[in-house]
C-alpha positions as CSV (number, residue, x, y, z in Angstrom):
1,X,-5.8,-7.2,7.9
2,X,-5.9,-11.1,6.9
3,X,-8.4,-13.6,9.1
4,X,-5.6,-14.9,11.1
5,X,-4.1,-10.8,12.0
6,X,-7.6,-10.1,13.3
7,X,-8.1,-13.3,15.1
8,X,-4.8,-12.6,16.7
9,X,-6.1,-8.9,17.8
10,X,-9.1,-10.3,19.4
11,X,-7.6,-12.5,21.3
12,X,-5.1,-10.3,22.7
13,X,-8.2,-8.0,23.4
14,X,-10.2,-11.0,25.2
15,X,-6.9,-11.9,27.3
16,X,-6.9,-8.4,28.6
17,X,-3.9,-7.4,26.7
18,X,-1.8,-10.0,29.3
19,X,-1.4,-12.8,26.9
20,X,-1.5,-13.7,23.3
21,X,-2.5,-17.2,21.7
22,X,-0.5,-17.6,18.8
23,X,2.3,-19.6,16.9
24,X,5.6,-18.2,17.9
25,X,8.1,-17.0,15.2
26,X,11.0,-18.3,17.1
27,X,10.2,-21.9,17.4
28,X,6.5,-22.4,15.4
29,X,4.8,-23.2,18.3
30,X,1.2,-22.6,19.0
31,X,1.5,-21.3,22.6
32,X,0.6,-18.6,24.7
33,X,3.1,-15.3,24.4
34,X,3.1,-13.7,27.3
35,X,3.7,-9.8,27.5
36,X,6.6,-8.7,29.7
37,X,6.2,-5.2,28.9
38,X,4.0,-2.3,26.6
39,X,4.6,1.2,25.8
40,X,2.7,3.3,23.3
41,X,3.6,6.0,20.9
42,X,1.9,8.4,18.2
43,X,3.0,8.4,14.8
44,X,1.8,10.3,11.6
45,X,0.5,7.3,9.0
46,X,-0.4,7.7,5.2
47,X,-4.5,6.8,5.3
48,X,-6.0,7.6,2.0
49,X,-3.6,10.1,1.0
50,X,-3.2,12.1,3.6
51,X,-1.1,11.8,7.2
52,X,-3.3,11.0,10.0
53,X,-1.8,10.7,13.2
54,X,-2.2,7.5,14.7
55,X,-1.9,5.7,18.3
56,X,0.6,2.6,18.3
57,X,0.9,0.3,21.1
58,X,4.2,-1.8,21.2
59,X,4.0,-5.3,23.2
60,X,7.1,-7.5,24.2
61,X,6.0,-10.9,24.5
62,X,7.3,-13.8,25.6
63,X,6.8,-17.8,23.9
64,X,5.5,-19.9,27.0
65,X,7.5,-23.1,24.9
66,X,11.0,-21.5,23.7
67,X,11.1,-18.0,26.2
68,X,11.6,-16.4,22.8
69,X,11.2,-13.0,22.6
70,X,8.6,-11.3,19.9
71,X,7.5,-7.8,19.4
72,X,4.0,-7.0,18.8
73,X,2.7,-3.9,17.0
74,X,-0.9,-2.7,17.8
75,X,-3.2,-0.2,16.3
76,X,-6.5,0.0,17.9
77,X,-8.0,2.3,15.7
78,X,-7.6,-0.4,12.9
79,X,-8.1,-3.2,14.8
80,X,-4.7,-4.3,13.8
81,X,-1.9,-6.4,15.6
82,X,1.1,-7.7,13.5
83,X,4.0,-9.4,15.4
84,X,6.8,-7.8,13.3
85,X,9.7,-9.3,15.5
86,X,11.1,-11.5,14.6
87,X,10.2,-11.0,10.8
88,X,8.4,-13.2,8.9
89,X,10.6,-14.2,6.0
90,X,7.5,-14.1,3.7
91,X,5.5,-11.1,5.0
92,X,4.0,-8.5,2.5
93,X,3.8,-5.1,3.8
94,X,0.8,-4.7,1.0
95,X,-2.7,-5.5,0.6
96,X,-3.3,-8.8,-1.4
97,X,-7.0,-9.3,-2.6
98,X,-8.3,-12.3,-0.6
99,X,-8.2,-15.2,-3.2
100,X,-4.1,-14.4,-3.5
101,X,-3.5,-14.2,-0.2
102,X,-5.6,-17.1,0.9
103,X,-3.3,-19.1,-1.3
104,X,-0.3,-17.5,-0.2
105,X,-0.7,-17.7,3.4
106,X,-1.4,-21.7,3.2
107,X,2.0,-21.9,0.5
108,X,3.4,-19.9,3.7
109,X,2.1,-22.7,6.4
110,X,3.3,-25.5,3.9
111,X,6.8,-24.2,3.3
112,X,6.9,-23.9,7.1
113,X,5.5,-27.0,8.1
114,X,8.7,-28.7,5.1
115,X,6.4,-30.2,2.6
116,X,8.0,-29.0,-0.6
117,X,5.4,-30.8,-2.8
118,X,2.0,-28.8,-0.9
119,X,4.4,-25.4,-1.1
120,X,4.9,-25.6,-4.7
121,X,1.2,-27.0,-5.5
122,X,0.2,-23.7,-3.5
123,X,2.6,-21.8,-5.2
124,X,1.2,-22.3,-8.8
125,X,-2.6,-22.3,-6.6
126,X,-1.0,-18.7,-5.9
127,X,-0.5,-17.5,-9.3
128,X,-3.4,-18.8,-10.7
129,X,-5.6,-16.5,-7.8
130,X,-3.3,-13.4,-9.3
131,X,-4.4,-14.6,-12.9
132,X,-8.2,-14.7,-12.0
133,X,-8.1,-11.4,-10.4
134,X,-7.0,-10.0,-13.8
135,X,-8.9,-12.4,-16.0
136,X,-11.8,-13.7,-14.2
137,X,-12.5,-16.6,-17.9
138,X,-8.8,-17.2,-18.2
139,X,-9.0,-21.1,-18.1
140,X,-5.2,-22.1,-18.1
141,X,-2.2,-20.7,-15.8
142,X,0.1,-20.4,-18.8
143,X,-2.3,-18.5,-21.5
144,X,-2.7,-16.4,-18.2
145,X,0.8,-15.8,-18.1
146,X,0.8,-14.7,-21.4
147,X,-1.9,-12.1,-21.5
148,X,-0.4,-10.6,-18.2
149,X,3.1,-10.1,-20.4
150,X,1.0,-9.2,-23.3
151,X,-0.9,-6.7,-21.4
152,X,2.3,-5.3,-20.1
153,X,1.4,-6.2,-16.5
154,X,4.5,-8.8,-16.1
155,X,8.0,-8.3,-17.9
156,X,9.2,-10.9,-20.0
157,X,11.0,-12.1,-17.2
158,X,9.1,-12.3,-14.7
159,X,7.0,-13.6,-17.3
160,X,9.9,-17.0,-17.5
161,X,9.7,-16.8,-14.0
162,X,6.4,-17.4,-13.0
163,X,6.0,-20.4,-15.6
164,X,8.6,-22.4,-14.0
165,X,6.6,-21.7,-11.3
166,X,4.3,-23.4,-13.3
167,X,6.1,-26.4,-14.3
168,X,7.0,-26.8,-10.6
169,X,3.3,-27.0,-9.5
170,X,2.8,-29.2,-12.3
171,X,5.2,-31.5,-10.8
172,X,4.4,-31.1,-7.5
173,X,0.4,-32.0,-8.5
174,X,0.8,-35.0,-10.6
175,X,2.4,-38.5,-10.1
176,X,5.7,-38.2,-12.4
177,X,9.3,-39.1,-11.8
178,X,10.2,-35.7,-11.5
179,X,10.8,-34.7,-7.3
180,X,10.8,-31.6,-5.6
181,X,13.4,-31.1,-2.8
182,X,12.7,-28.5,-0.2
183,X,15.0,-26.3,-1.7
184,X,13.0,-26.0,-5.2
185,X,9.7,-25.2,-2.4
186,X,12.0,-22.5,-0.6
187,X,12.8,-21.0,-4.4
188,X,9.9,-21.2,-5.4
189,X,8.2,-19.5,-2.9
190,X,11.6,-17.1,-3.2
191,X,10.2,-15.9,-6.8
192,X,6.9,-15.9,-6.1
193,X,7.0,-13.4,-3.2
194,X,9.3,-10.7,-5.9
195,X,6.4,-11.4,-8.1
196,X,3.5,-10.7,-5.9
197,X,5.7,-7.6,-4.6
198,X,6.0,-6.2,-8.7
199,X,2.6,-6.8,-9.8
200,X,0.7,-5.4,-6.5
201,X,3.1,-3.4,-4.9
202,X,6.1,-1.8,-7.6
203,X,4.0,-1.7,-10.3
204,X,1.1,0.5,-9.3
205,X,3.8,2.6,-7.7
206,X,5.5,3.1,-10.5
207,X,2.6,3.9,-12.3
208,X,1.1,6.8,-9.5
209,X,4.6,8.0,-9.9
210,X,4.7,8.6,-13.8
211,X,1.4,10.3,-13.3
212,X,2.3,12.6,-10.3
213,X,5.8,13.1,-12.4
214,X,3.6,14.6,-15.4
215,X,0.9,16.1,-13.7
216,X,3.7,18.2,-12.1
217,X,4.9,18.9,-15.2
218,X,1.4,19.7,-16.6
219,X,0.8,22.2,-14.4
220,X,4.4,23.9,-14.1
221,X,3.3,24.6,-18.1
222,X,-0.1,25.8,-17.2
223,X,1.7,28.3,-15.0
224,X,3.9,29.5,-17.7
């Protein structure tokens, strides 16, 4: 759970789980949601590789500025509260390390807020957080690029994608005739979700699956 996630939990907590204090996802308001109405449910979660039964709460709030209607989910346990109603257009159902997703979240609040020069200056902030995580000395974005395809980390396309990515940032950061309209910022920020998905989500899937795949097949040939 990010800073803001937990910040949201403790406030529900403080406000007696009768109010929220949070922007709204309907209008991008910082107000108070109110709750109209909670139920709660237990459901079997994967927690370190193995299905632990946990206890959800489920609150229907309300936007004191638009009366739009969110849905909250809460897990006490965790000390977790996600509004996943409506969805967030840029929300990661994974675990980003904090340097990425510090990055990300303020592209996020910038491509929100319609300053398509900030988005795409956090955009290329973004990738060069995901670069540092894998190559702490790496000292430019594009050499960084290039080990992650030559490491096999990135395809050679996504590889194309993330440097202009690049370019864009570059743009966005220096004074040049070049300008960045708020649809380049909504692309950008398009591409650079898919990419944090493959590299920290798909891709370490795909590996776990090749090795449960042969390790199955390892021990059907131990059996033989």
């Amino acid at each position: 759970m990010d800073d803001e996630e937990r910040q949201l939990f403790y406030d529900y907590e403080k406000n007696q789980k009768n109010r929220l204090s949070s922007q709204c996802k309907n209008c991008y308001v910082s107000s108070n949601l109110e709750t109209i109405s909670t139920c709660n449910t237990q459901k079997e979660e994967l927690v370190g590789g193995h299905l632990v039964p946990l206890e959800f709460e489920y609150a229907l709030l309300r936007c004191s500025h638009c009366s739009g209607i969110s849905l909250a989910e809460i897990v006490p346990d965790f000390d977790y509260l996600a509004v996943v109603y409506p969805p967030e257009k840029r929300f990661l159902n994974l675990e980003l390390p904090k340097i990425v997703n510090t990055s990300y979240q303020e592209a996020i609040r910038c491509e929100r807020s319609k300053i398509p020069l900030a988005t795409v200056v956090m955009v290329g902030r973004t990738l060069e957080a995901l670069i540092k995580e894998f190559y702490p000395e790496q000292k430019t974005v594009f050499e960084g690029l290039e080990k992650l395809k030559d490491d096999g980390i990135i395809s050679q396309e996504i590889f194309e994608w993330a440097n202009e990515l690049r370019v864009l940032r570059n743009i966005g950061a220096h004074a040049v005739d070049d300008t960045i309209e708020l649809i380049d910022a909504e692309e950008a920020m398009d591409f650079l979700k898919a990419i944090l998905e493959i590299v920290y989500l798909l891709r370490p899937k795909f590996i776990e699956m090749k090795e449960r795949r042969e390790k199955s097949k390892q021990d059907k040939l131990n059996t033989i």
